[in-house]
C-alpha positions in Angstrom: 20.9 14.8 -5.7 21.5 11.2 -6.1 22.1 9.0 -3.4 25.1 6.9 -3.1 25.1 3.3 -2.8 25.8 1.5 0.9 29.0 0.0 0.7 27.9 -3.3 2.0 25.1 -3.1 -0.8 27.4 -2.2 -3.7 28.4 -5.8 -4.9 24.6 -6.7 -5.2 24.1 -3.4 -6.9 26.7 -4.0 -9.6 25.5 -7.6 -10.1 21.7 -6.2 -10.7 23.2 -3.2 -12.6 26.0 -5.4 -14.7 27.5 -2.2 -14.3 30.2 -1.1 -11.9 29.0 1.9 -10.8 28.4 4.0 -7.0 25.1 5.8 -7.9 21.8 4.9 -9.3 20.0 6.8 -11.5 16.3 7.0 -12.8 17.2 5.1 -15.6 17.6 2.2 -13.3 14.3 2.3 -12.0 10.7 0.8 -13.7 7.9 2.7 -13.8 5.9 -0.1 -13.7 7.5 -1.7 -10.6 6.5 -1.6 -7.2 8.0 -3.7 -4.3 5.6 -5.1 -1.0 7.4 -6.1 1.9 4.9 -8.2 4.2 6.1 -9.0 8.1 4.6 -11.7 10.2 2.8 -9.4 12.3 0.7 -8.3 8.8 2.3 -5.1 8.8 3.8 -4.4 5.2 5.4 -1.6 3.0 4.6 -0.8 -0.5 7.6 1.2 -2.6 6.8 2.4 -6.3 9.3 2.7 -8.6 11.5 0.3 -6.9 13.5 -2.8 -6.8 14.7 -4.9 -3.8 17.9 -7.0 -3.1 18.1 -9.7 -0.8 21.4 -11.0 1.2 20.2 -14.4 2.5 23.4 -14.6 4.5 23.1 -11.2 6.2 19.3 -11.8 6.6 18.5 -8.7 4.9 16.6 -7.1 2.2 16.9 -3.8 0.6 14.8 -1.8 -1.4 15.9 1.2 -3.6 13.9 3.6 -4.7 13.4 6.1 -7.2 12.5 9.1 -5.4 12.9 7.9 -1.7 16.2 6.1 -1.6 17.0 3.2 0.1 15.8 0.8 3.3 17.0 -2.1 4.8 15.0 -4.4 6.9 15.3 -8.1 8.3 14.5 -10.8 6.6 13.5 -13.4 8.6 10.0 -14.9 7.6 9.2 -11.3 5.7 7.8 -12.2 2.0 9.3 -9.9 -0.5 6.5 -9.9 -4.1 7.8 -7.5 -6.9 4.7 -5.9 -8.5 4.6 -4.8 -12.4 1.2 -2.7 -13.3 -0.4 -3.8 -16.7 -2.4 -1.1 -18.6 -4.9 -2.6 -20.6 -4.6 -2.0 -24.1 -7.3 0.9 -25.3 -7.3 -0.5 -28.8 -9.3 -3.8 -28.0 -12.2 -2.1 -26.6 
């Protein structure tokens, strides 16, 4: 069942989506995308399949997920690094 979008997320949704739309679907979501949320403690998060939004003036990030919906944290001095796997090719071996 797909998960609606937060209202106070839905403008940043639409603006990453160019589409004006409630709910994302797994079309909207890499494969090859992860997301790493890092804290100043050096506690961090790792999401798969993901893609984060930050609100600067709310002092917020979000990250969506494919199959474990969304989270919001604070922003503060947290680093937020989008993370795209690269398969080697097999034919150059």
């Amino acid at each position: 069942m797909p998960q609606v979008v937060p209202e106070v997320w839905r403008s940043h949704i639409r603006k990453h989506l160019r589409e004006d739309r409630d709910r994302l679907s797994a079309g909207d979501f890499r494969s090859d995308q992860s997301v790493i949320i890092r804290f100043p403690d050096g506690s961090h998060v790792l999401f798969r399949y993901a893609f984060a939004l930050k609100d600067e003036l709310a002092g917020e990030v979000a990250v969506f997920t494919e199959h474990c919906g969304y989270h919001v944290f604070p922003l503060g001095e947290a680093e937020v690094e989008v993370l795209r796997s690269i398969w080697p090719d097999d034919r150059s071996e």
